[in-house]
VORO-285189 format. One record per residue (C-alpha): residue number from 1; x, y, z; residue in one letter. Coordinates in Angstrom, 3 decimals. Example, Ala and Ser with C-alpha at 12.3 -4.5 7.8 and 13.67 -1.06 7.14 Angstrom:
% VORO-285189
<atom n="1" c1="12.300" c2="-4.500" c3="7.800" res="A"/>
<atom n="2" c1="13.670" c2="-1.060" c3="7.140" res="S"/>
***
This chain:
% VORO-285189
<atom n="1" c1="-27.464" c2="8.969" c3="-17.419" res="X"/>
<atom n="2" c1="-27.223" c2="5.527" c3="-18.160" res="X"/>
<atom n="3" c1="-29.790" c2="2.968" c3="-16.105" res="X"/>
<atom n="4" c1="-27.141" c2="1.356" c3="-13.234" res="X"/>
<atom n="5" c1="-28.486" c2="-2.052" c3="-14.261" res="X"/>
<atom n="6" c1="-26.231" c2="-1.676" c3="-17.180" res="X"/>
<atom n="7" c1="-23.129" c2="-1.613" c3="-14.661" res="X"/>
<atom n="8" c1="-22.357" c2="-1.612" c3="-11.557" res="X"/>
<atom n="9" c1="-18.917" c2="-1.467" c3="-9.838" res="X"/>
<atom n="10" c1="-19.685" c2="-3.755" c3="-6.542" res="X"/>
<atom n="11" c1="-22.825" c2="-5.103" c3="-5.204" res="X"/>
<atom n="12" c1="-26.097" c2="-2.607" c3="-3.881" res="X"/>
<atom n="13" c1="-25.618" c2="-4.614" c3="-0.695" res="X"/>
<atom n="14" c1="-23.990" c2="-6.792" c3="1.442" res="X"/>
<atom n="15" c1="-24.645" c2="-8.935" c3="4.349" res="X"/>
<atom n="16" c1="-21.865" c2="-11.435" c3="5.825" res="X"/>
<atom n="17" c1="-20.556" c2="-12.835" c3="9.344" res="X"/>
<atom n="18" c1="-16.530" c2="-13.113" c3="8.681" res="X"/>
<atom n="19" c1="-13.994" c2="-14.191" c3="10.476" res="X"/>
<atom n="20" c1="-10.134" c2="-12.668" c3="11.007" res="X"/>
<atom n="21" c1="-7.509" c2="-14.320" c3="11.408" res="X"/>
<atom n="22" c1="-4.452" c2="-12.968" c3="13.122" res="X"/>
<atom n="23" c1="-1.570" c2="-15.580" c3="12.752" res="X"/>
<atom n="24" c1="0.978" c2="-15.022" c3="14.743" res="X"/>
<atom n="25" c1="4.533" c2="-15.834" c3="14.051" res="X"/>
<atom n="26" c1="5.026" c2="-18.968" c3="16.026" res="X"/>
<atom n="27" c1="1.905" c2="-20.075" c3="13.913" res="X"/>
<atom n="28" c1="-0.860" c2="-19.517" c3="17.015" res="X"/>
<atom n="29" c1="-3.824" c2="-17.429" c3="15.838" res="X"/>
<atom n="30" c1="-6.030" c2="-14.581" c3="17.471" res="X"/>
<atom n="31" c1="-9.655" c2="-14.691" c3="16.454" res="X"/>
<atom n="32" c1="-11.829" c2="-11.373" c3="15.605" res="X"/>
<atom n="33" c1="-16.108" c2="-11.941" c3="13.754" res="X"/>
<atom n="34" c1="-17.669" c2="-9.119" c3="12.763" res="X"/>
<atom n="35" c1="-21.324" c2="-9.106" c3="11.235" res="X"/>
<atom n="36" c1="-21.185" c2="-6.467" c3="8.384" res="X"/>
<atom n="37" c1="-24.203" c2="-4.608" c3="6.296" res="X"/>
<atom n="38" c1="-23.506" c2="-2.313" c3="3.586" res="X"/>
<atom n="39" c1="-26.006" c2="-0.669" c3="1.765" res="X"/>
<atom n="40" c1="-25.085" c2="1.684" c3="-1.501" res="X"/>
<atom n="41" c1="-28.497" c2="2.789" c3="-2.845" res="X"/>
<atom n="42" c1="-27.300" c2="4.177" c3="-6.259" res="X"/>
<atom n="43" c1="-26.264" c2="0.600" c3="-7.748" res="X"/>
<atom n="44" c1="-29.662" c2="-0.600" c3="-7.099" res="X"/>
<atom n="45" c1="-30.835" c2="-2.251" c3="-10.452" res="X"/>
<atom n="46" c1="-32.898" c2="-0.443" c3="-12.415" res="X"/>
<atom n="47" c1="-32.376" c2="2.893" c3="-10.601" res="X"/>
<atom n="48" c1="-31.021" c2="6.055" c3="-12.507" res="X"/>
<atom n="49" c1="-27.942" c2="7.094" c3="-10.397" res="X"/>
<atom n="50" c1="-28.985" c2="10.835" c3="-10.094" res="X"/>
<atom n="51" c1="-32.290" c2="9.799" c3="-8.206" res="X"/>
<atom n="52" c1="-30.486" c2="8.005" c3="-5.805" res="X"/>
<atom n="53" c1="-28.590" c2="10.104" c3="-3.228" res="X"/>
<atom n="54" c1="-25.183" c2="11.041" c3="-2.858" res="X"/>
<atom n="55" c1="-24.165" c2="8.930" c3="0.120" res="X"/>
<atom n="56" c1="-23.735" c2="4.979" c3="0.967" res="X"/>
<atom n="57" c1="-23.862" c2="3.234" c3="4.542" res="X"/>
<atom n="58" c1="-22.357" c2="0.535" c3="6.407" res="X"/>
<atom n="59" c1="-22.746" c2="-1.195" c3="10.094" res="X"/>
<atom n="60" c1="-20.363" c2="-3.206" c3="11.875" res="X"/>
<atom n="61" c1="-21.161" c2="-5.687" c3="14.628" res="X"/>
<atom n="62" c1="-18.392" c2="-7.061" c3="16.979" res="X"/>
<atom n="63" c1="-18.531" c2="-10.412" c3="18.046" res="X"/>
<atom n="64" c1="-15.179" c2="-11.568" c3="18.733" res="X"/>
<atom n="65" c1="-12.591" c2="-10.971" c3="20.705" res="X"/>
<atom n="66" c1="-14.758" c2="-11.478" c3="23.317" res="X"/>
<atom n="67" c1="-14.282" c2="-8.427" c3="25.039" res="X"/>
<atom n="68" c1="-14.878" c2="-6.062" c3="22.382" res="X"/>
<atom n="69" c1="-18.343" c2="-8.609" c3="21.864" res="X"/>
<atom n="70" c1="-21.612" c2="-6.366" c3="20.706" res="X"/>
<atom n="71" c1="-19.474" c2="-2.972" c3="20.064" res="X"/>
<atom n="72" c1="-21.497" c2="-1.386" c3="16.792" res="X"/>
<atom n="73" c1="-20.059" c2="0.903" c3="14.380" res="X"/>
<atom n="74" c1="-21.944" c2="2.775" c3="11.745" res="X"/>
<atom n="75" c1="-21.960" c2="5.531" c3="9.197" res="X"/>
<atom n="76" c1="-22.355" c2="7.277" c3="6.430" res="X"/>
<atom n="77" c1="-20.030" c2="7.455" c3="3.289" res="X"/>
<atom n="78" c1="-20.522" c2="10.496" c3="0.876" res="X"/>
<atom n="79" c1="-19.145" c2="10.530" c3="-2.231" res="X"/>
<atom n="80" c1="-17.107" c2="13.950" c3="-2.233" res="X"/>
<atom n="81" c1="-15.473" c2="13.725" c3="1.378" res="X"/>
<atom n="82" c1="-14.063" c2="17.144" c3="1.228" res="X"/>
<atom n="83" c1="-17.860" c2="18.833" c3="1.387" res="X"/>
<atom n="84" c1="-19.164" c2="16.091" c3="3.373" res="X"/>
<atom n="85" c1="-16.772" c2="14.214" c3="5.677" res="X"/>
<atom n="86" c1="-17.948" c2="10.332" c3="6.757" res="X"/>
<atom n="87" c1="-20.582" c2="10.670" c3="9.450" res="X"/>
<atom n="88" c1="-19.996" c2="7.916" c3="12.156" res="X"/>
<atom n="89" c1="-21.309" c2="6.400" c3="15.438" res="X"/>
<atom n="90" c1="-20.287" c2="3.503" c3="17.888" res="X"/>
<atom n="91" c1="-22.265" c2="1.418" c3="20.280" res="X"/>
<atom n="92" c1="-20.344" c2="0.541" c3="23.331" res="X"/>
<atom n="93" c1="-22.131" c2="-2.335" c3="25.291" res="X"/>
<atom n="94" c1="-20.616" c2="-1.540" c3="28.419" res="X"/>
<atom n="95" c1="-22.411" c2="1.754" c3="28.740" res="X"/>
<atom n="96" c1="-25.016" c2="0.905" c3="26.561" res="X"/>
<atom n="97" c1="-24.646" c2="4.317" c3="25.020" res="X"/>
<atom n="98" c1="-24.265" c2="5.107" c3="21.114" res="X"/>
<atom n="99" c1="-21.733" c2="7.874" c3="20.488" res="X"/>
<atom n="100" c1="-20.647" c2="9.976" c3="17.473" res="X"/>
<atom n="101" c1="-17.071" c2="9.415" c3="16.255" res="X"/>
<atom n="102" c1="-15.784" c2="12.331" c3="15.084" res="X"/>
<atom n="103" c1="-12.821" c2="11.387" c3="12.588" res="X"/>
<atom n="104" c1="-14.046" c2="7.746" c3="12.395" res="X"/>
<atom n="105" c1="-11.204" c2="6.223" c3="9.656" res="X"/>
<atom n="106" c1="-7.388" c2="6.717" c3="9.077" res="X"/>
<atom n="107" c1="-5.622" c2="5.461" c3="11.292" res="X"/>
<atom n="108" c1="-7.539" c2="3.945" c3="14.201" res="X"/>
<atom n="109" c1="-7.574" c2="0.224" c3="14.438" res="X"/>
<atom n="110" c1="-10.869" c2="-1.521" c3="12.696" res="X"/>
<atom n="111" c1="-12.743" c2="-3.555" c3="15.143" res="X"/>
<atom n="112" c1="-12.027" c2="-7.047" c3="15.682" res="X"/>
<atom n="113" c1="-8.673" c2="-7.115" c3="13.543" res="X"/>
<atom n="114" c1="-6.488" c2="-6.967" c3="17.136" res="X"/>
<atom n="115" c1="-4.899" c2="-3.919" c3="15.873" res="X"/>
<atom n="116" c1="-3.404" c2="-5.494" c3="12.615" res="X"/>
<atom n="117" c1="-4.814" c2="-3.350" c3="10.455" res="X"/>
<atom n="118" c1="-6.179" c2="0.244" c3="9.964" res="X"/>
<atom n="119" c1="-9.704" c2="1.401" c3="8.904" res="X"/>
<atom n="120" c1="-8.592" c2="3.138" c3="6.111" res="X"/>
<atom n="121" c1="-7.092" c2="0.391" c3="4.405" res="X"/>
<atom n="122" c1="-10.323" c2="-2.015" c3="4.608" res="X"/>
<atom n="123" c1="-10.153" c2="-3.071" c3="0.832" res="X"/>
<atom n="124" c1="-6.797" c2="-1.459" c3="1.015" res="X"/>
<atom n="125" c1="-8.301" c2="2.014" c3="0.965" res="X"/>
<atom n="126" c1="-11.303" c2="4.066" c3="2.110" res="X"/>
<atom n="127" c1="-12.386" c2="7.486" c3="3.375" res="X"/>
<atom n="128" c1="-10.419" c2="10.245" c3="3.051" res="X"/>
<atom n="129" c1="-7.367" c2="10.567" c3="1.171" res="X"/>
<atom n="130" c1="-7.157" c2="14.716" c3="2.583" res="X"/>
<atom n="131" c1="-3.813" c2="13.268" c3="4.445" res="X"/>
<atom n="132" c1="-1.913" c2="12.359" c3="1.844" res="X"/>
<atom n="133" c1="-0.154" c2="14.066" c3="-1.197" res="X"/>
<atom n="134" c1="-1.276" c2="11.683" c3="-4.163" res="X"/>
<atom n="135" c1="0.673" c2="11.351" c3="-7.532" res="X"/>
<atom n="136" c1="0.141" c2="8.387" c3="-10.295" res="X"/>
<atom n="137" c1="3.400" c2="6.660" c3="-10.750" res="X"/>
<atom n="138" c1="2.543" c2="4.968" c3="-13.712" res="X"/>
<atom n="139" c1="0.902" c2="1.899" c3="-15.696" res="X"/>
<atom n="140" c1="3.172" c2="-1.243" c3="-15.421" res="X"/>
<atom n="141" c1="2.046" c2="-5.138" c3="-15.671" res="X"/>
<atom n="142" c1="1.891" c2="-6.952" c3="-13.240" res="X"/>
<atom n="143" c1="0.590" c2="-10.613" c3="-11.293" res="X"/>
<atom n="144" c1="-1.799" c2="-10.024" c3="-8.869" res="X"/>
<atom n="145" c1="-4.689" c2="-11.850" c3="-7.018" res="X"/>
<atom n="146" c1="-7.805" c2="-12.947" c3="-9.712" res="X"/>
<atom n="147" c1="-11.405" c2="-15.050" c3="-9.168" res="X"/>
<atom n="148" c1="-9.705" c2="-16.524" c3="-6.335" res="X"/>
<atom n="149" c1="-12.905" c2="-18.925" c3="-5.850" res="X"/>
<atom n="150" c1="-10.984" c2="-21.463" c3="-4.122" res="X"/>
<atom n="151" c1="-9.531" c2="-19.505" c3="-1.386" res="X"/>
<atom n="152" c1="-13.341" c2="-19.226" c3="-0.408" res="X"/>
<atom n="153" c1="-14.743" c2="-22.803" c3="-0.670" res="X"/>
<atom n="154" c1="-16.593" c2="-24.250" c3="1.954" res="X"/>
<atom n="155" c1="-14.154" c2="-27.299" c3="1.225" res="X"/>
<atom n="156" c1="-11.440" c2="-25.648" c3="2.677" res="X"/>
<atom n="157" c1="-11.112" c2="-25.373" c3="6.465" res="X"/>
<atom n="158" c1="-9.253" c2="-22.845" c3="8.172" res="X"/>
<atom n="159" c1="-6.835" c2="-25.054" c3="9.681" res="X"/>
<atom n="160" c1="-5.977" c2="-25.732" c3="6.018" res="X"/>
<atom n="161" c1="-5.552" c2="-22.325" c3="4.745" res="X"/>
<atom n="162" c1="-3.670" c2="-20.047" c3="8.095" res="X"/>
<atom n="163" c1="-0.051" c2="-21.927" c3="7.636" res="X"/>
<atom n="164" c1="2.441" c2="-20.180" c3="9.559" res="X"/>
<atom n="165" c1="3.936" c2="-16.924" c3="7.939" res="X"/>
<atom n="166" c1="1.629" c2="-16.736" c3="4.938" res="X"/>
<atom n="167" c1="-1.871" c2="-18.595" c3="3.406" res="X"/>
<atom n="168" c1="-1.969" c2="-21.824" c3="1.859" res="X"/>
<atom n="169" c1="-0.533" c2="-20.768" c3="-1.695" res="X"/>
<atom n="170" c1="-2.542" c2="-23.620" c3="-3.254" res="X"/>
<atom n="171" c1="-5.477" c2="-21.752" c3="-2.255" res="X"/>
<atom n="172" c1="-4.516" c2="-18.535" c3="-4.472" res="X"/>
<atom n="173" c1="-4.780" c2="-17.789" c3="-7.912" res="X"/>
<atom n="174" c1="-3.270" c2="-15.129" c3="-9.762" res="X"/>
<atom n="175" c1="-3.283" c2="-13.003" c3="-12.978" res="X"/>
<atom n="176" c1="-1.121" c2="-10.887" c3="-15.198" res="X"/>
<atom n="177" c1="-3.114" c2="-7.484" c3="-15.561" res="X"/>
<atom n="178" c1="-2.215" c2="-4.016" c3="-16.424" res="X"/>
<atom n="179" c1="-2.499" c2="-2.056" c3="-13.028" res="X"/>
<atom n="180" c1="-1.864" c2="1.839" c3="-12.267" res="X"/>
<atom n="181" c1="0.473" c2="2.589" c3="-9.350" res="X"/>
<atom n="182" c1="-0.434" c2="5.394" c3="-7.005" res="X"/>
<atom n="183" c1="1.790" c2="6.366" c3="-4.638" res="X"/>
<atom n="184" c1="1.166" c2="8.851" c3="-1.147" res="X"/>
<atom n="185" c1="3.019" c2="10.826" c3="0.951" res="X"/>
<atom n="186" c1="2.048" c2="11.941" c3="4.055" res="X"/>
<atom n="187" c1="1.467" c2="15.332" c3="4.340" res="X"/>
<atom n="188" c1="3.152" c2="17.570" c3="6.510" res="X"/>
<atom n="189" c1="1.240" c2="18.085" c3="9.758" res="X"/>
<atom n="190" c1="-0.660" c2="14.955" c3="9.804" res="X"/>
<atom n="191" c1="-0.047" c2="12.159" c3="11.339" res="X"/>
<atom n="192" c1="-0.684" c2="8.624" c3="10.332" res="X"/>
<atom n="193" c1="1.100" c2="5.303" c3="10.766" res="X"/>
<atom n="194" c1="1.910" c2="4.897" c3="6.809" res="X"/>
<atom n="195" c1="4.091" c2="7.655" c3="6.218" res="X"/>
<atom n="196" c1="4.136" c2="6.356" c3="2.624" res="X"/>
<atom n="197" c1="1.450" c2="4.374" c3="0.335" res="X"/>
<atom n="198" c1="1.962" c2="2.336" c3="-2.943" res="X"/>
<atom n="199" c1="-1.687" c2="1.473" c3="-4.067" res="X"/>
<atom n="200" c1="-1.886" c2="-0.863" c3="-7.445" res="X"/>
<atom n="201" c1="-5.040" c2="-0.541" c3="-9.349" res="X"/>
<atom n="202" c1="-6.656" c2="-2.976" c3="-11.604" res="X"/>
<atom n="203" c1="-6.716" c2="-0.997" c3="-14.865" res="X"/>
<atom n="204" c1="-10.214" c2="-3.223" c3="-15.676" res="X"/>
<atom n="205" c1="-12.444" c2="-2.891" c3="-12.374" res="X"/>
<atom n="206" c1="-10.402" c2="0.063" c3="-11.296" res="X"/>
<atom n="207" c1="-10.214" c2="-1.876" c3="-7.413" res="X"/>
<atom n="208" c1="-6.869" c2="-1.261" c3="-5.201" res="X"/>
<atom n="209" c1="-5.393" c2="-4.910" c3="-5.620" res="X"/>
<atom n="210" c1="-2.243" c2="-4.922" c3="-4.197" res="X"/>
<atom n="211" c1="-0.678" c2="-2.165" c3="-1.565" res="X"/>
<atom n="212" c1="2.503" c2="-1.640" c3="0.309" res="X"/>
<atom n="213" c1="3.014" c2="0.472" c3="3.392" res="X"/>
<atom n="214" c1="5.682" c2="2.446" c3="4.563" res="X"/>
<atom n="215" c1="6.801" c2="3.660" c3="8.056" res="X"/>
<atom n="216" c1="7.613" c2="6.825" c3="9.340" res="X"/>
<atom n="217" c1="11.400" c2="5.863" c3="8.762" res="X"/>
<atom n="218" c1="10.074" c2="5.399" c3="5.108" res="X"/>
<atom n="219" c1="10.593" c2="1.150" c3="5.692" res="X"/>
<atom n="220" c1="8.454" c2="-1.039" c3="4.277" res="X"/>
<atom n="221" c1="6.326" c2="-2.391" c3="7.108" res="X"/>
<atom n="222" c1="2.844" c2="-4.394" c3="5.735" res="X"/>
<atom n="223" c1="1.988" c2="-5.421" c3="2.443" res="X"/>
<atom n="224" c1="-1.526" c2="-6.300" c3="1.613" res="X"/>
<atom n="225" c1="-3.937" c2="-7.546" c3="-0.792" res="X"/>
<atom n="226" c1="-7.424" c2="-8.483" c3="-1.537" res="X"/>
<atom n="227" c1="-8.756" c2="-11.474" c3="-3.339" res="X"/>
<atom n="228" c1="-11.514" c2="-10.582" c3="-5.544" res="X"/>
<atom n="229" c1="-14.004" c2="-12.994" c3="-7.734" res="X"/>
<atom n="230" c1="-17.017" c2="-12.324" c3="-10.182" res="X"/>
<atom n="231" c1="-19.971" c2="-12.688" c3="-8.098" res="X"/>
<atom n="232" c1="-22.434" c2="-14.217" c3="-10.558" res="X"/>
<atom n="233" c1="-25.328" c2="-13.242" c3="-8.360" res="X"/>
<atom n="234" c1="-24.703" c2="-9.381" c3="-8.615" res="X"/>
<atom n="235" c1="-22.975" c2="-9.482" c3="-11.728" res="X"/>
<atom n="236" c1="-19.774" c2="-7.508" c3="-10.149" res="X"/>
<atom n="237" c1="-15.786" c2="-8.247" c3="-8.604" res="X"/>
<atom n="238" c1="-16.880" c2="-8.261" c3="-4.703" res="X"/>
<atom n="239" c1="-14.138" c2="-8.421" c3="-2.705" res="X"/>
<atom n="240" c1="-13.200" c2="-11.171" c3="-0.652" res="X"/>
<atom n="241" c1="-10.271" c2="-12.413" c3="1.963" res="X"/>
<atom n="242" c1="-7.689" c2="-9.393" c3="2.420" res="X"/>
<atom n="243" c1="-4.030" c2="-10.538" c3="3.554" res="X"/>
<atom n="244" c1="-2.379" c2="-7.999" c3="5.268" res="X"/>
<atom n="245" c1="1.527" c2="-8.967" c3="5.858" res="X"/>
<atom n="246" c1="3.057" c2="-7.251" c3="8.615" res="X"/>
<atom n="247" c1="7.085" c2="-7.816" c3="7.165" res="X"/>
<atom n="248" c1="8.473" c2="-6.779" c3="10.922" res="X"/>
<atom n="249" c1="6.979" c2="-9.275" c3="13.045" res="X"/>
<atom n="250" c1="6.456" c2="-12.124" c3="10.490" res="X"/>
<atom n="251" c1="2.656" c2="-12.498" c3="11.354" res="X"/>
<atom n="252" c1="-0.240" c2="-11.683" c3="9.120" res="X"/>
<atom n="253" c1="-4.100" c2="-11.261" c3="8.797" res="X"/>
<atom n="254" c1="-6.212" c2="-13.353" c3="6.584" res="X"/>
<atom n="255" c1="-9.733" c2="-10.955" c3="6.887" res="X"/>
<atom n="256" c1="-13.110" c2="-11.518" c3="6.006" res="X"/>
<atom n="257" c1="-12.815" c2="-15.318" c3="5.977" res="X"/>
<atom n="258" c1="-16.182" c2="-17.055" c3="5.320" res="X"/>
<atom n="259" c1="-15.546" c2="-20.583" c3="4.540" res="X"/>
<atom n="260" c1="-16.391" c2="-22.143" c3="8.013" res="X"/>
<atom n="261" c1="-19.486" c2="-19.235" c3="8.503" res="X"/>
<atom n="262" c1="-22.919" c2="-20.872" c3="7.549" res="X"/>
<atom n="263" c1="-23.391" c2="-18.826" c3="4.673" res="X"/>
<atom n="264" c1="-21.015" c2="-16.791" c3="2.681" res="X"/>
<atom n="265" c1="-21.553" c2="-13.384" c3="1.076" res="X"/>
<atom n="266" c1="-25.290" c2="-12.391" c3="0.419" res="X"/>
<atom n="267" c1="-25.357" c2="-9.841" c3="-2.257" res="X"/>
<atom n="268" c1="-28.348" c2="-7.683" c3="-3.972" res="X"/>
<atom n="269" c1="-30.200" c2="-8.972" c3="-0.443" res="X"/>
<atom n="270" c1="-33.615" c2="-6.498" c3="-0.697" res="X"/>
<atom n="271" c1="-34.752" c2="-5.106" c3="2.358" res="X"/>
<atom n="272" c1="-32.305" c2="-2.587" c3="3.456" res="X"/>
<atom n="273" c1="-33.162" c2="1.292" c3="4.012" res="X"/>
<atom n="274" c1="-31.009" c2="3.963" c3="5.352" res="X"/>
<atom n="275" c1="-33.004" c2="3.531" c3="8.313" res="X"/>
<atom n="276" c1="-31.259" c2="0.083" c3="9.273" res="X"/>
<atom n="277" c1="-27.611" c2="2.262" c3="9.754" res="X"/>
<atom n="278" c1="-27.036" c2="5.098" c3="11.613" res="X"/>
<atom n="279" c1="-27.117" c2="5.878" c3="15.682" res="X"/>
<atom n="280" c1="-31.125" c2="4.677" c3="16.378" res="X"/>
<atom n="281" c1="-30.141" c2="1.657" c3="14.236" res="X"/>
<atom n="282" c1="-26.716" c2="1.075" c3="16.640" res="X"/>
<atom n="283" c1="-29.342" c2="1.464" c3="19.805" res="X"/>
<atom n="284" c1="-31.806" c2="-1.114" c3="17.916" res="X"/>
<atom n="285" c1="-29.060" c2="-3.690" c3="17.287" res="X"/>
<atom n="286" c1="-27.741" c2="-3.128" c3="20.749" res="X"/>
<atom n="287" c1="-30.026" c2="-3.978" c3="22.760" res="X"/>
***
């Protein structure tokens, strides 16, 4: 087994306040902040992988829209989902009660995107994949977002960047890389918004890049992507701004902004345990 110091696919942790940005057609935008922590114990440096646990964790803090302000969500990832499904919990401030989310993923709307956008396709996909039937289409070149460091330079303001219909393309940079295309088809029996997914996979950091969704009718309907750079810091691609297009109503949202947030992303941060995610840490942070 080789030490994970020697690689690592993403960072151990992560700690960021981010904003979302849902611009609307006519150019007006609806705000969403969320404080995230993510914790994945077995790409601590210098730790052998097998010693580590089979699991990784995450907790989401609301804090705009305002009326969704303080909800907490917070789990546990596993790395074979068909043994051990995603355990997950939510805070609800109004009740002041922390509840288990059975199903927490697919197709339920993440928290403080106004509905834009899934769970499952945070980073264009996570969780499950039981609802789909998967095949690989193929290997194919193409240009696709690459070390986008401007797009997330404290230079540039978000009045700069959220232009009507798409972002700024000054702010972008691309690349011409070898990616695999996955497609899925919904399965029948399940239900899901996307009754069809394109995925395109960077053949070098193997991270979804680029992904197009389908409708029921088997339309396109939103096209996304995420912006990754080489984080110098933990020595890994960590993902930045996701744009998710939504092709029907001409709006879009530009997720995980950090340039106006006081600091950006803080990687390989020491300090987390297991024991800051989960339902007593939702009640902790809660209160």
């Amino acid at each position: 087994m080789k030490n994970a110091s020697t690689f690592t696919l993403r960072a151990w942790t992560e700690e960021y306040t981010s904003d979302n940005a849902y611009v609307l057609k006519d150019g007006n935008i609806n705000w969403g902040r969320v404080h995230s922590r993510n914790l994945a114990p077995a790409l601590e440096p210098g730790k052998i992988g097998d010693t580590t646990g089979n699991s990784s964790f995450y907790l989401n803090e609301t804090l705009l829209p305002q009326r969704d302000k303080g909800e907490i969500n917070t789990g546990t990832e596993f790395w074979n989902d068909k043994t051990e499904p995603r355990q997950a919990w939510r805070y609800d401030p109004g009740t002041r009660r922390v509840r288990q989310s059975p199903g927490y993923g697919f197709d339920m709307s993440f928290p403080g995107s106004g509905g834009s956008i899934t769970v499952d396709e945070v980073r264009l996909f996570n969780g499950s994949g039981q609802r789909y039937d998967w095949k690989i289409v193929g290997k194919r070149e193409m240009y696709i977002p690459y070390n986008t460091y401007r797009l997330h330079d404290a230079k540039l303001t978000y009045a700069s960047l959220l232009t009507p219909g798409h972002i700024n393309p000054d702010a972008m940079r691309y690349e011409r890389h070898r990616v695999w295309e996955l497609e899925g088809t919904l399965k029948p029996g399940y239900r899901h918004l996307y009754g069809k997914r394109k995925l395109y996979v960077d053949e070098d950091t193997w991270f979804p890049m680029l992904a197009d969704n389908y409708d029921n009718r088997g339309e396109l309907w939103r096209t996304s992507m995420v912006n990754y750079f080489y984080a110098y810091e933990s020595q890994a691609q960590q993902a930045g701004v996701g744009l998710y297009y939504d092709l029907n109503a001409g709006s879009y949202l530009a997720f995980n902004l950090i340039n106006e947030q006081r600091n950006g992303y803080l990687l390989n941060k020491p300090g987390f345990s297991p024991r800051d995610f989960g339902p007593e840490a939702a009640r902790r942070f809660g209160q």
